[in-house]
C-alpha positions, 0 to 999 in steps of 0.5 A: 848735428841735424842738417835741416831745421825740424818744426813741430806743428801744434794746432789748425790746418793754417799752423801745418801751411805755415810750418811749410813756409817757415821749414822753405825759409829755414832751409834758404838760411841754411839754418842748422841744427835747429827746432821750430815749435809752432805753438797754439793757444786755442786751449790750455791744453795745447799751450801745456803740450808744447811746453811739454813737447820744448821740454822733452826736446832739449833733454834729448838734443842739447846742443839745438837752438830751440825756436818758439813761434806761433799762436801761443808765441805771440799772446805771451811772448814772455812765458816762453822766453822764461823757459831755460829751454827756450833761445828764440821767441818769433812772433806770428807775422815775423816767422812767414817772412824771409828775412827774419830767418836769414837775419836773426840776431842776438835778441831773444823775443822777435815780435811786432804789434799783429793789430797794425798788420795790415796784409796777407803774405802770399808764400808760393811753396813748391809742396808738402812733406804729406803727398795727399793734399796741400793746405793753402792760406787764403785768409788771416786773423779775425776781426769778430771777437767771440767771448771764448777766443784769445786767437785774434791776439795771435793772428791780427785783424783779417785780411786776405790773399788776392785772387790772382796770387791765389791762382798762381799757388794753386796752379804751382801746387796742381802743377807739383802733383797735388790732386786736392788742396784745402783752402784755409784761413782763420776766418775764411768766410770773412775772405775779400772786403779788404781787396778791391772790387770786394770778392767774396770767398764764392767768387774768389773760388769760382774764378781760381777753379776757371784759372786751374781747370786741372785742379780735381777736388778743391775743400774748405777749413771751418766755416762760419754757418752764416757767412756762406755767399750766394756763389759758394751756394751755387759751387756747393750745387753744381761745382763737381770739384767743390768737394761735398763736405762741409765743416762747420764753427757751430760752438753750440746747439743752444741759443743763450749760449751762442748769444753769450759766445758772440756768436753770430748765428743760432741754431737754426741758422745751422739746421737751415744751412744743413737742410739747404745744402742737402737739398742742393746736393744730397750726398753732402756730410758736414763736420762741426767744431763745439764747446762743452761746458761754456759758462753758464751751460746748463744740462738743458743748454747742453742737450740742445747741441746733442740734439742740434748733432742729429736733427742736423745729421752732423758726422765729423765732430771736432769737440772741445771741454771749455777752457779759460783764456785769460783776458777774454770776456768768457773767462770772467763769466759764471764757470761750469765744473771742469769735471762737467765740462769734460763728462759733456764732452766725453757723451758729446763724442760718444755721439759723435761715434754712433753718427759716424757708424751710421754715416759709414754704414750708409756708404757701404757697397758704392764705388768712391773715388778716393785720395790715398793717404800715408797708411793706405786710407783713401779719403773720399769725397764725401771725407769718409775714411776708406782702408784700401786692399792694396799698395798705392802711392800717397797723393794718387787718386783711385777707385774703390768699392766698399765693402764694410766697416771697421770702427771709424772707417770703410773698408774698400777694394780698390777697381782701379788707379 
């Protein structure tokens, strides 16, 4: 019998954080013997994965109570709860609080109406299984409605951590040995308008960077290219711990398309923020999330984002074939072939590894200060992959040259610890 829950995590980086919280939780019931599959609904491919995952499980442990919570969990409850391998459905709101798990009852479907959740939750976590760095929510739900995105419908309408609990986990979290945390949400650049004196995502990291000056590097998850504040601009020029790299919710290169997406930039608001950034600090390298074959794409469409990937040099790209999601607007557009849909997004990739080679090339014989990670792969600040020469422990910080390139990563001698 297992003597602690096992989650297993689907999805973004805010899923990974609140794993943490519910494995925290779990372990205070003194849950036993128990499986907590927390789901995603960005794609169907993510919803069919954990279905699969839920399946595989109960064939190899029987006797477990399997729990089905998160994103994919809350949108449709039901077509969990129908599953025979499946015991427990926990919406996303009830999994972050305390008493659900040392309370559960007999019920089988545990859900609430996330629209009428009006706050964020702070949960203090004394660390992650992963030494490298802490994820940290900030922010939750969304309140735009994009055409393509069903994730509101999972996660609510936004709200935000206060600064002053933002602090403290941080200072907890720097504290417990961490020398990186990455502040998340699903709509982390709509952080503050519901707290008072209205504090934008900027200046809420400008005043926990001054309470923690211990803190050495500090990232973001996905931003929205508009929503980027005048103090965020100020950090990106000349915070030194406010890491030069930045990952952008760009979707698309072309402008009908992002129209059509309810999206609230064009593609040359993504160029303008790439050039200003690089001005302010010109060693910073961005990441972009895009969609393949959103209705209506037309090969002309779909060449702008493949230009837009290098007018703006963009490196780390997240790339994602379209994919329905019943009861959003994009799903009753005019479709692209599914074959189309993941050919695009197999030349988008390949794209995506010529820019890295060159990104990787052009760091060749430098010294980089790096986070090691679990396998020996230092990650720089710039987020550049570095295979470091020797042993060292997960979570510590070193210095390496490096010296070459192997497919997507640097190779890197290690100077010092």
């Amino acid at each position: 019998m297992k003597k602690e829950p096992e989650i297993v995590t689907f999805g973004c980086r805010l899923n990974t954080y609140e794993s943490e919280v519910m494995r925290s939780h779990a372990k205070t019931a003194g849950l036993k013997n128990a499986i907590v599959f927390n789901t995603c609904a960005v794609t169907k491919e993510a919803e069919r994965q954990a279905r699969q995952a839920i399946r595989k499980a109960r064939r190899n442990n029987p006797q477990a109570e399997i729990i089905v919570t998160g994103c994919g969990a809350q949108i449709d409850p039901q077509k969990y709860a129908q599953m025979p391998e499946v015991d427990r459905v926990i919406g996303n709101d009830l999994k972050l609080k305390v008493e659900t798990w040392t309370g559960l009852s007999d019920g089988k479907i545990l859900i609430n109406d996330i629209m009428s959740v009006k706050e964020t939750a702070s949960f203090l976590l004394e660390g992650y299984e992963s030494r490298a760095r802490a994820v940290l929510q900030v922010q939750q739900g969304c309140d735009h409605r994009c055409t393509f995105c069903i994730i509101p419908y999972g996660r609510g309408n936004a709200r935000s951590v206060p600064i002053g609990v933002v602090a403290e986990q941080v200072k907890k979290l720097v504290e417990g040995g961490y020398n990186e945390i990455v502040m998340s949400g699903v709509d982390i650049t709509s952080y503050g308008p519901d707290l008072p004196g209205k504090p934008t995502l900027g200046q809420m990291i400008r005043r926990v960077l001054a309470l923690v000056p211990e803190l050495k590097r500090l990232r973001l998850s996905s931003l929205d290219p508009v929503e980027i504040d005048e103090d965020m601009w100020r950090l990106i020029e000349s915070e030194p711990r406010f890491m030069p790299y930045l990952h952008l919710s760009v979707q698309s290169g072309d402008n009908l398309i992002l129209k059509r997406m309810k999206r609230r930039h064009s593609r040359e608001d993504v160029i303008d923020l790439c050039r200003k950034a690089r001005q302010l600090r010109p060693e910073i390298s961005f990441g972009a999330d895009i969609i393949t074959g959103f209705p209506t794409e037309t090969e002309e469409m779909f060449q702008n984002t493949l230009d837009l990937v290098t007018e703006c040099d963009l490196t780390f790209l997240h790339v994602f074939p379209y994919s329905e999601r019943e009861g959003t607007p994009a799903a009753r557009m005019p479709q692209v072939d599914p074959v189309v849909r993941k050919e695009r997004a197999a030349r988008l990739r390949a794209l995506g590894e010529k820019q890295m080679e060159k990104f990787l090339n052009n760091n060749i014989n430098k010294e980089i200060e790096v986070i090691v990670e679990n396998g020996n792969i230092g990650r720089a600040e710039n987020y550049a992959a570095i295979s470091i020469d020797r042993d060292l422990p997960v979570g510590s910080m070193a210095t390496i040259k490096t010296i070459g390139v192997a497919k997507d990563h640097l190779l890197g001698q290690c100077l010092g610890v």
